[in-house]
C-alpha positions as CSV (number, residue, x, y, z in Angstrom):
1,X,11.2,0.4,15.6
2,X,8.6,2.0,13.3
3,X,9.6,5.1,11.8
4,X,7.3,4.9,8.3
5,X,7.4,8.5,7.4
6,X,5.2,10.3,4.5
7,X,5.7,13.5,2.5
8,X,2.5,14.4,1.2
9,X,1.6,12.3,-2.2
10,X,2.2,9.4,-0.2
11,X,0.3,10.6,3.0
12,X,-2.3,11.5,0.7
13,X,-2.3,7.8,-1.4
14,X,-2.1,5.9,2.2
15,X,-5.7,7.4,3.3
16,X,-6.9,7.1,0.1
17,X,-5.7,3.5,0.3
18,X,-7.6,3.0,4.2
19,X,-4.9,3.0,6.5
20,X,-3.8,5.2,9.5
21,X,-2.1,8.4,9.0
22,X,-0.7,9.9,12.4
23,X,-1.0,13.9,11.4
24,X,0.0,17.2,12.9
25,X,-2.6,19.7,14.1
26,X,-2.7,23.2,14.9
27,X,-2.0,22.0,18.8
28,X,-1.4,18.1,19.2
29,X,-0.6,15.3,16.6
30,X,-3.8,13.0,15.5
31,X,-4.7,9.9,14.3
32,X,-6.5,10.0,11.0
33,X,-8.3,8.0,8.3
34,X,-10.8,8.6,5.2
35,X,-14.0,8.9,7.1
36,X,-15.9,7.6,4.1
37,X,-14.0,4.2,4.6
38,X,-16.2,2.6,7.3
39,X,-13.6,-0.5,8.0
40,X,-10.6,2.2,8.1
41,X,-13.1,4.2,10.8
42,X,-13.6,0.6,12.6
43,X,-9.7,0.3,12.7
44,X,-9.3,3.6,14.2
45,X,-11.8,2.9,16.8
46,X,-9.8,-0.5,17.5
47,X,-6.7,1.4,17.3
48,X,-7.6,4.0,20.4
49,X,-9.7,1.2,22.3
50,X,-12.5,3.9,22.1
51,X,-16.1,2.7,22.4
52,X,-17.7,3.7,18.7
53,X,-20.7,5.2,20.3
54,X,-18.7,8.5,20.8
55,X,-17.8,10.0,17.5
56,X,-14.7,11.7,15.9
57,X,-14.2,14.7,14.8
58,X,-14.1,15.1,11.4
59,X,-12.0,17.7,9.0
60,X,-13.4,19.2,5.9
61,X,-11.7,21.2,2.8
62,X,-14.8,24.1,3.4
63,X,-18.1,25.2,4.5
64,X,-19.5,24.6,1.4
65,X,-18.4,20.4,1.4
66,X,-20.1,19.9,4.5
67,X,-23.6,21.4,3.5
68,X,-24.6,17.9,2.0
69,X,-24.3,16.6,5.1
70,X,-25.6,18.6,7.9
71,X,-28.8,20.1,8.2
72,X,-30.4,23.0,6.4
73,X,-27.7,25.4,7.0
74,X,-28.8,29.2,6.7
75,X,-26.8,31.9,6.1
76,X,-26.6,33.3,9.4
77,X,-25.1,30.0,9.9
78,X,-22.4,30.3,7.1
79,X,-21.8,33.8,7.9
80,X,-21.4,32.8,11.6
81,X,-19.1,29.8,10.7
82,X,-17.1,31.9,7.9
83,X,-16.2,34.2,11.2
84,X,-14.1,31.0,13.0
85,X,-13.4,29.1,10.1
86,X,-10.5,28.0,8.5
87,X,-9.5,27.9,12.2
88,X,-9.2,25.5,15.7
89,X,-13.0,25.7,15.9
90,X,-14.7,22.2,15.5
91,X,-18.6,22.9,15.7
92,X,-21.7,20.5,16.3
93,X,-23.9,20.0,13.7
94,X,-27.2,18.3,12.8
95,X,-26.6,15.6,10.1
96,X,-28.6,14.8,7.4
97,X,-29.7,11.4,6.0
98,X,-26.8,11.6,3.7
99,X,-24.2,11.5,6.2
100,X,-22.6,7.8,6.1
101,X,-24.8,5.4,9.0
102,X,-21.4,4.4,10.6
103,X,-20.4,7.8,11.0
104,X,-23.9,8.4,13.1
105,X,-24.5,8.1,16.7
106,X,-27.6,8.9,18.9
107,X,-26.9,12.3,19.3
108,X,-28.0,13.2,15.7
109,X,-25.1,15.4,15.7
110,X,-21.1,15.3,14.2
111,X,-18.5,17.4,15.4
112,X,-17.0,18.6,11.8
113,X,-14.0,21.5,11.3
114,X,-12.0,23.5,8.6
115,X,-8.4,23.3,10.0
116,X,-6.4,26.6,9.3
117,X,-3.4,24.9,9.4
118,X,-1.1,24.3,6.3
119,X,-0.2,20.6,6.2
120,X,-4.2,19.7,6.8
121,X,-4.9,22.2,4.5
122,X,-2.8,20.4,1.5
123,X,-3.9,17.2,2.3
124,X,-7.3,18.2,0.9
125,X,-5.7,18.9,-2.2
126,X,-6.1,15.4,-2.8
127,X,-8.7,13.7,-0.5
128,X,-12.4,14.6,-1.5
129,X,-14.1,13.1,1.9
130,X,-13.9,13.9,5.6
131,X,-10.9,13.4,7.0
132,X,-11.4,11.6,10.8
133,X,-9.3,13.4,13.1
134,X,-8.3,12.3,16.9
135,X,-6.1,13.2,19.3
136,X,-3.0,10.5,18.6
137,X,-3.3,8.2,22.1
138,X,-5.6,5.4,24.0
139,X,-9.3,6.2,24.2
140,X,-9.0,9.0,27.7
141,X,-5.1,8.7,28.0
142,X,-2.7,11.5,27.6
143,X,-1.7,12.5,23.9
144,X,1.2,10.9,22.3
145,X,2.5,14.0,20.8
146,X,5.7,12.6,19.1
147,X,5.2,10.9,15.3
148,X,7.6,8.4,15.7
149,X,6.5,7.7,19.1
150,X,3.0,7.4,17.9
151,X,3.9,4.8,15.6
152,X,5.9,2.7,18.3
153,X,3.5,2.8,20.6
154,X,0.4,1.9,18.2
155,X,3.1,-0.7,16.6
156,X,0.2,-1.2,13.8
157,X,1.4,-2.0,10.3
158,X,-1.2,0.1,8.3
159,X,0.0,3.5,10.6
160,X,2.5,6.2,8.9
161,X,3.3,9.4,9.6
162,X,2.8,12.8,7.5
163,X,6.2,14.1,7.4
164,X,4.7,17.9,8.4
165,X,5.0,20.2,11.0
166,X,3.1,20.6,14.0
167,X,1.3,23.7,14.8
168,X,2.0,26.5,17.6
169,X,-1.4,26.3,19.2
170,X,-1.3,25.0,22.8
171,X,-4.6,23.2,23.5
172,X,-6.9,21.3,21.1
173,X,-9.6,22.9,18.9
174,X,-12.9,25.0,20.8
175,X,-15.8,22.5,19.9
176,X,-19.1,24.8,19.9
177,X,-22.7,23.4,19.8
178,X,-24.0,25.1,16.1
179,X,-27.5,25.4,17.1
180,X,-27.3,26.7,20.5
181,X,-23.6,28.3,20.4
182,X,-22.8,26.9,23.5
183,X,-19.0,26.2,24.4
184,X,-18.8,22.2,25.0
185,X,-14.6,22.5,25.0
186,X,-12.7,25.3,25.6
């Protein structure tokens, strides 16, 4: 039985280091990785089975992080975002060129949020990339939502848990569409 749990140095220093870290959200726990590490991304997608043409979400520290890399964002944008975020919002954007090729699809867009919850919030104290962030199961199977059952289940020896608490929400984060506003997950 896997039970590798993390306080948050460590959780911290095992992304940085390109493994798995199973995470609490505001709703469900997650699967993450640095999202700037293209072989931990590839072992995430092996992990969850999931076919790499669909993207993750990713989490940033703030607004201002992600303007690098998304597209020309005007204020009405940042003023818009600033309303939902640090929140369970996860918004569509349009990337730029400088967003990493293996974290691109066809679309042209990445789903990017600022979590408002505490134990994501102090993890990027000490991570200065995305953060990949997915719900903690199989590719289309029903969420795992029990660290150390996350760990047996995945039975993966790069996979820890952050020793943190989950949050009260009961459903995973609105994703909206940026450009159009339209709802894509409730």
């Amino acid at each position: 039985m896997n039970t590798y749990s993390l306080d948050l140095n460590a959780s911290i220093e095992w992304v940085r280091s390109g493994k798995i870290l199973a995470h609490p959200t505001e709703s469900i726990w997650g699967l993450g990785c640095d999202a700037f590490n293209e072989d931990a991304v590839e072992n995430l997608f092996n992990l969850k089975k999931r076919n790499n043409k669909k993207n993750f979400i990713l989490l940033a520290s703030s607004v201002e992080f992600i303007e690098k890399y998304v597209h020309d964002l005007s204020k009405d944008d940042k003023d818009f975002l600033n309303k939902y975020w640090p929140g369970p919002y996860t918004f569509l954007f349009n990337y730029s060129k400088n967003l990493p090729k293996h974290l691109q699809n066809r679309t042209g867009k990445i789903a990017i949020r600022v979590s408002d919850h505490l134990p994501i919030k102090l993890l990027f104290r000490g991570l200065d990339n995305f953060f990949v962030s997915t719900s903690a199961n199989l590719s289309g199977a029903k969420n795992i939502n029990d660290p150390n059952e996350v760990l047996n289940f995945f039975d993966y020896k790069d996979l820890a848990y952050y020793d943190a608490d989950l949050g009260s929400l009961n459903k995973p984060s609105t994703i909206v569409d940026l450009e159009s506003k339209e709802i894509i997950r409730d």
